[in-house]
PAMARSE-446645 format. One line per 5 residues: number of its first residue (from 1); their letters; for each residue y, z, x of C-alpha. Coordinates in Angstrom, 2 decimals, m for minus. Layout:
// PAMARSE-446645
NUM	a	Y,Z,X | ... $
//
This chain:
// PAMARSE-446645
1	xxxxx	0.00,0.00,0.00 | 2.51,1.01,2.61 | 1.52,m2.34,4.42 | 2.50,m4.23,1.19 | 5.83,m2.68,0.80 $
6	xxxxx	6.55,m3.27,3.95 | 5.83,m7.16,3.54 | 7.66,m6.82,0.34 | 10.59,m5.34,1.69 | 10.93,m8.18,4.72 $
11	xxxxx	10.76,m11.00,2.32 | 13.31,m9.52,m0.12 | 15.86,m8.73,3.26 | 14.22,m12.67,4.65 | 15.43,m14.00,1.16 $
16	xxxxx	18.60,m11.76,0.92 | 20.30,m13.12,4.94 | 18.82,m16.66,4.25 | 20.84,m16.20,0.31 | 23.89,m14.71,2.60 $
21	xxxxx	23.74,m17.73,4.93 | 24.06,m20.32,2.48 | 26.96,m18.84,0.44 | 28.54,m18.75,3.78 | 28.50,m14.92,4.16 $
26	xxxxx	26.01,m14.19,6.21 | 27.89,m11.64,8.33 | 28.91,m9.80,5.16 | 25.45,m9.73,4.30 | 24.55,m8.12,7.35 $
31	xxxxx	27.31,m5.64,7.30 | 26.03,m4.88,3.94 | 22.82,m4.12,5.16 | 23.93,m2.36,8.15 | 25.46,0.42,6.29 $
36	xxxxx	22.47,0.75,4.06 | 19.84,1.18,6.68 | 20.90,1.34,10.57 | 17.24,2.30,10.93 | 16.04,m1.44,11.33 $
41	xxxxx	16.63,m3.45,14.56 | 18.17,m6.52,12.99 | 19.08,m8.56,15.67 | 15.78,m9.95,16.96 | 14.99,m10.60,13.25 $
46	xxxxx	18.15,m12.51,12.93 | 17.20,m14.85,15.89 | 13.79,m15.59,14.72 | 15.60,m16.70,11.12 | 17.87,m18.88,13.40 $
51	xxxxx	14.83,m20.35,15.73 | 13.09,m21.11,12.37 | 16.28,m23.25,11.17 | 16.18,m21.05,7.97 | 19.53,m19.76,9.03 $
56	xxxxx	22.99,m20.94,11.56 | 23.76,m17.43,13.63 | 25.95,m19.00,15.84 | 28.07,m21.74,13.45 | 31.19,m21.60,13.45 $
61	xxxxx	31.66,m20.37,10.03 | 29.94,m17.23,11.39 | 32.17,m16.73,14.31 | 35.80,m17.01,12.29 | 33.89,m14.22,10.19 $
66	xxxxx	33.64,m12.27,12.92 | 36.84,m12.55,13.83 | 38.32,m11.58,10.36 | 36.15,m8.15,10.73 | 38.31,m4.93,10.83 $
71	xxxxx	37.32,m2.64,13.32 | 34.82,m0.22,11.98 | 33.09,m3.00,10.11 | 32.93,m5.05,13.29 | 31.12,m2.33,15.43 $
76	xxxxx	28.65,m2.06,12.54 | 27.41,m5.47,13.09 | 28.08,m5.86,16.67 | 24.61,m4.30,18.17 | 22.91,m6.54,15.84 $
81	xxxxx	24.45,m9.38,16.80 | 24.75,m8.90,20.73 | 20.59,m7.97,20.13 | 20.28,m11.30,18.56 | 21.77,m13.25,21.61 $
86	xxxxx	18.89,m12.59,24.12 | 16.24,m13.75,21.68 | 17.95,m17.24,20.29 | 16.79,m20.79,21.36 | 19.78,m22.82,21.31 $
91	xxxxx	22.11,m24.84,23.01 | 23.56,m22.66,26.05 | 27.26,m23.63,24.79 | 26.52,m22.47,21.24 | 24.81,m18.83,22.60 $
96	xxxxx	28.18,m18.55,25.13 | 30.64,m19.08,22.46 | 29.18,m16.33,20.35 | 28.86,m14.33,22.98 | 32.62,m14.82,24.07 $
101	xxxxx	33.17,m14.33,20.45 | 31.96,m10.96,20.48 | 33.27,m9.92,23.00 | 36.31,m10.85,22.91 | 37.04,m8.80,19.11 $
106	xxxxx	35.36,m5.92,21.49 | 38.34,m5.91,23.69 | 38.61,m2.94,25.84 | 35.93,m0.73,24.49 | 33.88,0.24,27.28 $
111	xxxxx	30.87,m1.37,25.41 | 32.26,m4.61,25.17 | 30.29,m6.26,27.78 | 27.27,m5.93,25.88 | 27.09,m9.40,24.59 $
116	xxxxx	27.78,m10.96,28.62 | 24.66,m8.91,29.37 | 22.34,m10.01,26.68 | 23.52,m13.83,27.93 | 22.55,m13.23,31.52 $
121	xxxxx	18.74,m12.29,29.44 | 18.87,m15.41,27.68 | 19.88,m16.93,30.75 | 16.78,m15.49,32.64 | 14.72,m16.82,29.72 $
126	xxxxx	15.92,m20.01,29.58 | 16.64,m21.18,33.58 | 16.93,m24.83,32.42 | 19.95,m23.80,30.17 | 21.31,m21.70,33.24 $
131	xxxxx	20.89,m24.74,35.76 | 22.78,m26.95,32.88 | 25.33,m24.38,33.43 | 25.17,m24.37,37.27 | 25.44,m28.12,37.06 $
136	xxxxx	28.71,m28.32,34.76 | 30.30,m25.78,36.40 | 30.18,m28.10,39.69 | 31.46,m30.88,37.82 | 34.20,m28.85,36.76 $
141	xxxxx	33.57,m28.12,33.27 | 35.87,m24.87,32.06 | 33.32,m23.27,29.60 | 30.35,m24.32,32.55 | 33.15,m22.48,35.13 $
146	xxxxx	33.66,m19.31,32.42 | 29.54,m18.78,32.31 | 28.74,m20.06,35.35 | 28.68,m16.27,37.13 | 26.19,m15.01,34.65 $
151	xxxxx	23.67,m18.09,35.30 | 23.58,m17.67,38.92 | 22.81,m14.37,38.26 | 20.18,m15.15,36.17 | 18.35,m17.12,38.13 $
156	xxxxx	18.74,m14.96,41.80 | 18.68,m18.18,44.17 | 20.80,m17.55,47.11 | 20.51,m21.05,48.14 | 22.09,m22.45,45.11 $
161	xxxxx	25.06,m19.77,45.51 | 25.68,m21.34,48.57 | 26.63,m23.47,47.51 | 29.22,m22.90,45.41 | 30.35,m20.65,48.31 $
166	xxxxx	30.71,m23.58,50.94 | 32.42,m26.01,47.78 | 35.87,m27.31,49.38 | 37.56,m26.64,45.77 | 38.80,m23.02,45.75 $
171	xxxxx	38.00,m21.93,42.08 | 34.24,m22.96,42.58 | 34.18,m21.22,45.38 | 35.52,m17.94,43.54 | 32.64,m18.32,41.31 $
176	xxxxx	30.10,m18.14,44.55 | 31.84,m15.13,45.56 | 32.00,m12.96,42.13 | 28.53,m13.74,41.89 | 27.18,m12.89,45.38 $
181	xxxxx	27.05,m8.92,45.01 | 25.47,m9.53,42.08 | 22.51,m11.33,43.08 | 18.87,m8.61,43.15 | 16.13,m8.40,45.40 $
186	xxxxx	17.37,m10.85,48.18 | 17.09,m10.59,51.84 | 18.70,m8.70,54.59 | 19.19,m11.62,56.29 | 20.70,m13.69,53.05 $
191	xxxxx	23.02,m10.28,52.98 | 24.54,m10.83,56.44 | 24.92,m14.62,55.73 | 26.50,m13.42,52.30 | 29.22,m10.96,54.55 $
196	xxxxx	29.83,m13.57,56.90 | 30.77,m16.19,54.13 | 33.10,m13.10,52.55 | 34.85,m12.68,56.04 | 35.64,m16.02,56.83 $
201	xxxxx	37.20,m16.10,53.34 | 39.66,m13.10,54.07 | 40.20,m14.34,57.76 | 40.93,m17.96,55.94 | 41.74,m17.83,52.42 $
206	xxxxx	40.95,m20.93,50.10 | 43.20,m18.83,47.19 | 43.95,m15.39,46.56 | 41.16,m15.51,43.71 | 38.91,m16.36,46.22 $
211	xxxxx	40.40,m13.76,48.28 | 39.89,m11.21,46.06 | 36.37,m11.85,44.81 | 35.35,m12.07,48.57 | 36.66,m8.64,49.05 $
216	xxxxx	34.44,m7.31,45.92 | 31.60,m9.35,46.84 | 31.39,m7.80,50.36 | 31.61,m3.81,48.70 | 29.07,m4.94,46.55 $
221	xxxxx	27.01,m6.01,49.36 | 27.37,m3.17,51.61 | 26.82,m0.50,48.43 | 23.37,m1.72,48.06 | 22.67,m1.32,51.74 $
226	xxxxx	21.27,1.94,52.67 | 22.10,1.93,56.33 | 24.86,3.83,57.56 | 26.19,1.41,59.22 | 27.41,m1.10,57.76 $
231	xxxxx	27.24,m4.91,58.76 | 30.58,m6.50,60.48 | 32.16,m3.63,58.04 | 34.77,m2.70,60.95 | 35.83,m6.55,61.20 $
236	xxxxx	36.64,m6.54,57.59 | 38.75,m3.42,57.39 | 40.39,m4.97,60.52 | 41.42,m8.07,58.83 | 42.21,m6.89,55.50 $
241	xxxxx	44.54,m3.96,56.99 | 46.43,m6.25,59.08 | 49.02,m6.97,57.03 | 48.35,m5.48,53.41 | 49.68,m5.94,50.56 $
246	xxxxx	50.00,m3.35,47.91 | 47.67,m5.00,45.63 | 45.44,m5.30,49.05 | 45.79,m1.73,49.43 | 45.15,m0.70,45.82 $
251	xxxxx	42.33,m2.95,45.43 | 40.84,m1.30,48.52 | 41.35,2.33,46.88 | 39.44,0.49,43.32 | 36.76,m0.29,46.01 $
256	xxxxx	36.20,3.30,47.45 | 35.42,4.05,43.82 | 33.39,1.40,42.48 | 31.26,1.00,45.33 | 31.15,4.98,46.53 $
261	xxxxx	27.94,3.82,48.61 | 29.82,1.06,50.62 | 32.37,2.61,53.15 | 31.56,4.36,56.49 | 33.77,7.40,57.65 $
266	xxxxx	36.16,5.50,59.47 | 36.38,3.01,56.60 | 37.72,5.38,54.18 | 39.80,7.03,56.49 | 41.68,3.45,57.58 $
271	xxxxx	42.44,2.81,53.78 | 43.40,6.35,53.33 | 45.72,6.32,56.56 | 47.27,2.50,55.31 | 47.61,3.34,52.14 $
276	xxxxx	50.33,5.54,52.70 | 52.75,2.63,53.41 | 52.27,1.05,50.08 | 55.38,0.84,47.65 | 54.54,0.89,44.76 $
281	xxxxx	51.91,1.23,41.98 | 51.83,5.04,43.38 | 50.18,6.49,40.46 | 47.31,3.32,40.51 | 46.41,4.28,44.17 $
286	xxxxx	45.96,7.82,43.68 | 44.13,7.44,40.70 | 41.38,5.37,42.43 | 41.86,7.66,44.86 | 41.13,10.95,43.08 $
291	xxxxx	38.19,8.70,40.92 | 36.56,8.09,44.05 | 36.88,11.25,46.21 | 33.82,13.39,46.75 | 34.75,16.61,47.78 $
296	xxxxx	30.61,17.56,49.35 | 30.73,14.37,50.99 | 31.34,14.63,54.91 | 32.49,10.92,55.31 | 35.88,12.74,53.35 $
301	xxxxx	38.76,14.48,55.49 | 40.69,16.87,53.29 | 43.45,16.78,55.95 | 43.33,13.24,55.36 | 43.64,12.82,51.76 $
306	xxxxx	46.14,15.64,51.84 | 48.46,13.02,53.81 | 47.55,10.83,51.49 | 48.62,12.67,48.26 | 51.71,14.11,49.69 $
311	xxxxx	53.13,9.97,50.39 | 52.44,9.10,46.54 | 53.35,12.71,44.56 | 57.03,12.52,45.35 | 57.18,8.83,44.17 $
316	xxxxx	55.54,9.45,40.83 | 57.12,8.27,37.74 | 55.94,11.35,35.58 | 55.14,15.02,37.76 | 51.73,15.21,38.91 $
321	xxxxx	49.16,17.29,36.74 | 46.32,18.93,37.94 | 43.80,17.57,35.14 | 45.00,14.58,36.63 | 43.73,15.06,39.78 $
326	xxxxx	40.70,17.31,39.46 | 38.73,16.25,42.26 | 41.13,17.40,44.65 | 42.04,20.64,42.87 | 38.39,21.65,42.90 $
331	xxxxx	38.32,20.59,46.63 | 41.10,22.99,47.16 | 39.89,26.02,44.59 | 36.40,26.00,46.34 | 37.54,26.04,50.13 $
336	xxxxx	40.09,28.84,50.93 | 40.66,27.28,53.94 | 41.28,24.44,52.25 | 44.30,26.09,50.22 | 45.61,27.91,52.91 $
341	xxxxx	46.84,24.46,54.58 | 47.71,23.02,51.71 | 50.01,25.94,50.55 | 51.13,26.61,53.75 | 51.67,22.44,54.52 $
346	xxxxx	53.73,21.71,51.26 | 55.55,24.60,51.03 | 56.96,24.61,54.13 | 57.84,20.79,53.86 | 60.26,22.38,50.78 $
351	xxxxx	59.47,19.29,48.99 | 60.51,19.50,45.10 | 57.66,17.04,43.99 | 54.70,18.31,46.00 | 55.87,21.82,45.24 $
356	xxxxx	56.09,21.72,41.87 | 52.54,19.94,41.70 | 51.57,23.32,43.62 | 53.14,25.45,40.74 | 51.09,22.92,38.38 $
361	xxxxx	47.53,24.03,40.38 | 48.12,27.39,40.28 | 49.06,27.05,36.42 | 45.77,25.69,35.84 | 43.51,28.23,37.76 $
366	xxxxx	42.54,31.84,37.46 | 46.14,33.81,36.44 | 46.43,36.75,39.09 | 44.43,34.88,41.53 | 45.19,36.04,44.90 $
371	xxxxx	45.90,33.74,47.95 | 45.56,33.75,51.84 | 47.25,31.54,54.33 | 45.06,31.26,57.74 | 47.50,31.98,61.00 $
376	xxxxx	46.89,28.77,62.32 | 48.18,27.39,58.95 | 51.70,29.20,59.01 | 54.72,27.60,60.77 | 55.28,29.01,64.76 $
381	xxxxx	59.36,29.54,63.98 | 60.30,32.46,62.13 | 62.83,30.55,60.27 | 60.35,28.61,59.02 | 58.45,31.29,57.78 $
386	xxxxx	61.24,32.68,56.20 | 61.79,29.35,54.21 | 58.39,29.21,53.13 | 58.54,32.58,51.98 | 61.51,31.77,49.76 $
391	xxxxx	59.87,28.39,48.24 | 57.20,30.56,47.63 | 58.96,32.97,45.67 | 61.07,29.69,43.86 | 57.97,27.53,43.02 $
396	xxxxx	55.61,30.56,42.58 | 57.85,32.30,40.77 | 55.77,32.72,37.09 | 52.63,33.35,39.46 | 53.72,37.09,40.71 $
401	xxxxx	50.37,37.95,42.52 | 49.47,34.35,44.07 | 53.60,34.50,45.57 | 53.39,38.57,46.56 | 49.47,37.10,48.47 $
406	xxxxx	51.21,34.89,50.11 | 54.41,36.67,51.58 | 51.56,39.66,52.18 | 50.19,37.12,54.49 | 53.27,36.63,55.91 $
411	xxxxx	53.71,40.09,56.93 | 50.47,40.22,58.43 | 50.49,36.77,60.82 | 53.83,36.01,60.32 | 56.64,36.20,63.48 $
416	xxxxx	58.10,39.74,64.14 | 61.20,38.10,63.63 | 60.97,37.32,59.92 | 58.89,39.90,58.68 | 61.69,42.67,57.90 $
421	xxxxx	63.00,39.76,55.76 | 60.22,38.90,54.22 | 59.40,42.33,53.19 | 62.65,42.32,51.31 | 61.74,39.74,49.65 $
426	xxxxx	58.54,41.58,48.59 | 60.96,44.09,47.31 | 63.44,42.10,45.60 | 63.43,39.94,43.78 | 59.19,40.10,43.49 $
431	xxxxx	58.50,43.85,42.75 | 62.07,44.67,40.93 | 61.33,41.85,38.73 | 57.32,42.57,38.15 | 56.80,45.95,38.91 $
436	xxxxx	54.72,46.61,36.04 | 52.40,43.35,37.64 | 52.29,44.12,41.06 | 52.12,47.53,41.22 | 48.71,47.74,40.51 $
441	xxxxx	48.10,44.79,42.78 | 49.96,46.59,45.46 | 48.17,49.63,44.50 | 44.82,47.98,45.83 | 46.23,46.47,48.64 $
446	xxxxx	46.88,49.72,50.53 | 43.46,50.34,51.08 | 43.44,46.80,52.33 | 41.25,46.32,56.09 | 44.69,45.09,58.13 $
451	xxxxx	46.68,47.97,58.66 | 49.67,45.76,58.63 | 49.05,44.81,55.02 | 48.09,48.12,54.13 | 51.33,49.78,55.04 $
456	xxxxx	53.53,46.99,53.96 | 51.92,47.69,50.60 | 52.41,51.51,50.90 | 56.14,51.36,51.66 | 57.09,48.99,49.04 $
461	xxxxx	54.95,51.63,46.52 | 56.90,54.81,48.01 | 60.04,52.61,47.93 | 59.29,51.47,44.39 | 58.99,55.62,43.34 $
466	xxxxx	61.79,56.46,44.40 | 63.64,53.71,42.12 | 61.93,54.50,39.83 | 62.77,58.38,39.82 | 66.53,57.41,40.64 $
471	xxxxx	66.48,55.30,37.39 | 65.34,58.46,35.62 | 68.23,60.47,36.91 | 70.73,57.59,36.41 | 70.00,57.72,32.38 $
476	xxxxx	72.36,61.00,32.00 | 75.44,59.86,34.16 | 78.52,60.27,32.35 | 79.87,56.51,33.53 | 77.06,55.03,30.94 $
481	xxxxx	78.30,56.25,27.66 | 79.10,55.55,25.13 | 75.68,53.75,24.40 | 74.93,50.83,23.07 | 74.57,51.35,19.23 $
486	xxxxx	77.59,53.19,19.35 | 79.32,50.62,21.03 | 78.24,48.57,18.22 | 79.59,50.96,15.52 | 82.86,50.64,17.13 $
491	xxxxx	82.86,47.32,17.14 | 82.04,47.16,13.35 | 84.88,49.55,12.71 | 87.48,47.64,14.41 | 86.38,44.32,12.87 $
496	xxxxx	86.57,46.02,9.27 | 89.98,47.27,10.55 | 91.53,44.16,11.57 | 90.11,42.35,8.21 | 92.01,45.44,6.20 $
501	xxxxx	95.44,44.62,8.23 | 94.79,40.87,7.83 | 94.59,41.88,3.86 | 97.27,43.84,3.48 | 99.63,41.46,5.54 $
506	xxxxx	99.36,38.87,3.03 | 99.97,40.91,0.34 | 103.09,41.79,1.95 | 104.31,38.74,2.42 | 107.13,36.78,1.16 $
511	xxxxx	105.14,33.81,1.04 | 102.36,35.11,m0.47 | 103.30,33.99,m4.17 | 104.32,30.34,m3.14 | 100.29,29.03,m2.50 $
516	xxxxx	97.40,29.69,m4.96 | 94.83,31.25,m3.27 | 90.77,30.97,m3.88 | 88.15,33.26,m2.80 | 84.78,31.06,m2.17 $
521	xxxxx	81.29,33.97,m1.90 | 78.54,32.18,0.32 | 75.26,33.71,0.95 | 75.19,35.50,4.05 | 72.55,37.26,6.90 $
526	xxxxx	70.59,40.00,5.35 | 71.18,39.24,1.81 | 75.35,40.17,1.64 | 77.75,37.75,m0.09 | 80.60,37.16,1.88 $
531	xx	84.17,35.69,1.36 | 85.51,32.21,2.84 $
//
């Protein structure tokens, strides 16, 4: 029985899409279905109703439907009908249209490539369609040119690649290049031929498309290798960082990220070092940059990337966040060491821009967190300690126990020379201004190891008593009265007085009967009607 339903319910949806089809709304019909039951793959049933002849997937009708879909409607239907494209028989200019149909309505959805994927299948199934595709592309044809990536692809022949890589005409050989990191499975040897093809592209350009896809093609290449070293890599880096351009330099920052695998040591470090000439697309770089950085990975200098990030903050359009950028904040949260130069590096430079992104990290951590500066971190001139101190206290200033860690630090490593000022800085403005914040703070650091800190830490306590003592004397001193609220009575009184006066003037005066007067009540604070 089950069997027989099942048969029954094919023909009836058989019946019901080949119905659809003829009335010229098949896609309808499938959205229709789609929303009833997303249970059932439909798209390899839709090709075998299009290999059969019983319906047209891929007419044109079909594909200004497709176009007319609104959005949620469209995403309905569009697994079914990228499903569909591996799995027709057809004409490879009738399956690439659809598929550029669908993707194209996909626009930037990160899914949208689904359709380009399912060709390169149908490709793989159907090699004669894919050499068709090879061959027009050669000719010149633009839709043979469009698809031509995806059949080389498909079929994984070096040979024929080269092809299109040697070609004299610069956009066929573009098309070699995009798909030459592509290709699966191939030889070591066909890899070094493919690098040396890329690098006498850079060294001699054909066109900046060509360019460019070289560039890609040789990451691609070199991310698949699992060497270390990496083949002619340094002869690359050499000729793309001889004269850069910023989109050379950005690109190279996309490729750090894409192809994480690719890059030696010295690699990333070169586009890290040249990157901080670019000028502009600041906010591109380091977000390739920050997409691509792995903070466990040794090939990574943190000293390096912190040169890095301290040439694009201050050119930012918008101020840096730190969920922007949380690679690098992690980097800098897990390492002390780590924090202490970069604190101790960007304060100092008194930079407004790489400050403030400092006063942004600290917003985003642990509030209260304590920090230490290493000695070999802090400045050698005491004047320069006593700067930092104060951009410290400026930038810091909403972050009372990360600002008092920092000037403690001071104390203790710091030159003899600036200490006595930074301890008054300790005292005012930090502890007059928080005292209810960092006294316990200071509290625990005078049973701190150093016995510099410790006493530092004591004296601004003892100093802090007695203020707070001579406060308490201070609130019977004859100069302070009268208080407040009865400053305010008075005031109230003599308002009410001079309103009285004001009153009784115009009474009084000769003029008074000349001008009819109006008295206007308005709701007032608290509920009272007053006069206007």
């Amino acid at each position: 029985m089950k069997e027989a339903d099942r048969l029954t319910k094919k023909s009836e949806l058989v019946q019901l899409i080949i119905g659809g089809d003829a009335a010229g709304c098949l896609i309808p019909t499938i959205l229709d279905f789609e929303y009833k039951d997303r249970k059932r793959e439909l798209g390899g049933f839709l090709a075998d109703l299009h290999n059969s002849g019983e319906i047209a997937l891929l007419s044109d009708a079909n594909l200004q439907a497709i176009r007319r879909l609104e959005h949620n409607d469209f995403w309905m239907v569009f697994g079914a009908l990228s499903d569909a494209i591996e799995h027709v028989a057809d004409d490879y200019a009738a399956v690439q249209r659809f598929a550029e149909c669908l993707v194209e309505k996909a626009g930037n959805d990160g899914a949208s490539n689904t359709p380009f994927v399912a060709f390169i299948r149908w490709c793989e199934k159907y090699p004669s369609q894919a050499r068709k595709i090879i061959s027009g592309a050669m000719e010149g044809q633009e839709d043979c040119q469009r698809s031509c990536v995806f059949a080389l692809q498909s079929l994984n022949d070096f040979r024929c690649l080269a092809e299109f890589i040697e070609d004299e005409k610069a956009e066929t050989r573009s098309i070699g290049f995009r798909a030459l990191g592509r290709l699966k499975n191939i030889t070591s040897q066909d890899d070094q031929t493919g690098i040396d093809f890329c690098l006498s592209e850079i060294q001699s350009p054909s066109s900046d498309d060509a360019r460019n896809a070289a560039i890609e093609a040789v990451f691609r290449i070199w991310d698949k290798e699992a060497v270390k070293e990496k083949y002619r890599q340094d002869e690359v880096l050499q000729s793309l960082l001889a004269q850069p351009t910023n989109e050379d330099l950005v690109r190279l920052c996309a490729m750090l990220f894409y192809h994480k695998n690719a890059s030696t040591g010295s690699t990333i470090s070169a586009v890290l070092s040249r990157s901080q000439s670019i000028s502009s697309s600041f906010e591109t770089a380091s977000h390739w940059i920050e997409s691509a950085l792995t903070w466990k990975d040794e090939r990574w200098s943190f000293k390096e990337v912190v040169a890095f990030m301290e040439a694009m903050v201050p050119h930012f359009e918008q101020p840096a966040k730190s969920k922007q950028f949380h690679s690098f904040c992690e980097w800098i949260r897990e390492e002390p060491a780590n924090a202490s130069y970069l604190f101790a590096r960007w304060l100092n430079s008194g930079d407004f821009f790489l400050c403030s992104f400092l006063a942004e990290m600290v917003s985003g951590g642990d509030k209260g967190a304590a920090l230490s500066l290493l000695p070999q971190d802090l400045p050698p001139k005491a004047v320069d300690q006593v700067f930092l101190a104060r951009k410290c206290i400026g930038f810091l200033w909403l972050h009372e126990i990360t600002a008092a860690s920092i000037l403690l630090c001071l104390v203790e490593h710091g030159h003899p020379g600036a200490v006595p000022e930074i301890e008054g800085l300790l005292w005012e403005p930090l502890l007059l201004s928080y005292s209810s914040e960092l006294r316990p703070y200071l509290e625990q650091q005078a049973s701190n190891a150093s016995p510099t800190v410790a006493k530092a830490a004591k004296d601004l306590i003892l100093r802090h008593k007695a203020y707070i003592k001579g406060l308490e004397q201070a609130q019977d001193l004859s100069e302070l009265e009268p208080s407040n609220e009865a400053r305010r009575a008075a005031a109230v009184k003599d308002h009410q007085r001079n309103t009285d006066i004001q009153k009784q003037a115009r009474k009084m005066s000769v003029f008074g009967d000349m001008f009819h007067t109006a008295t206007c009540l308005t709701s007032a604070p608290m509920g009272q009607i007053r006069a206007i």
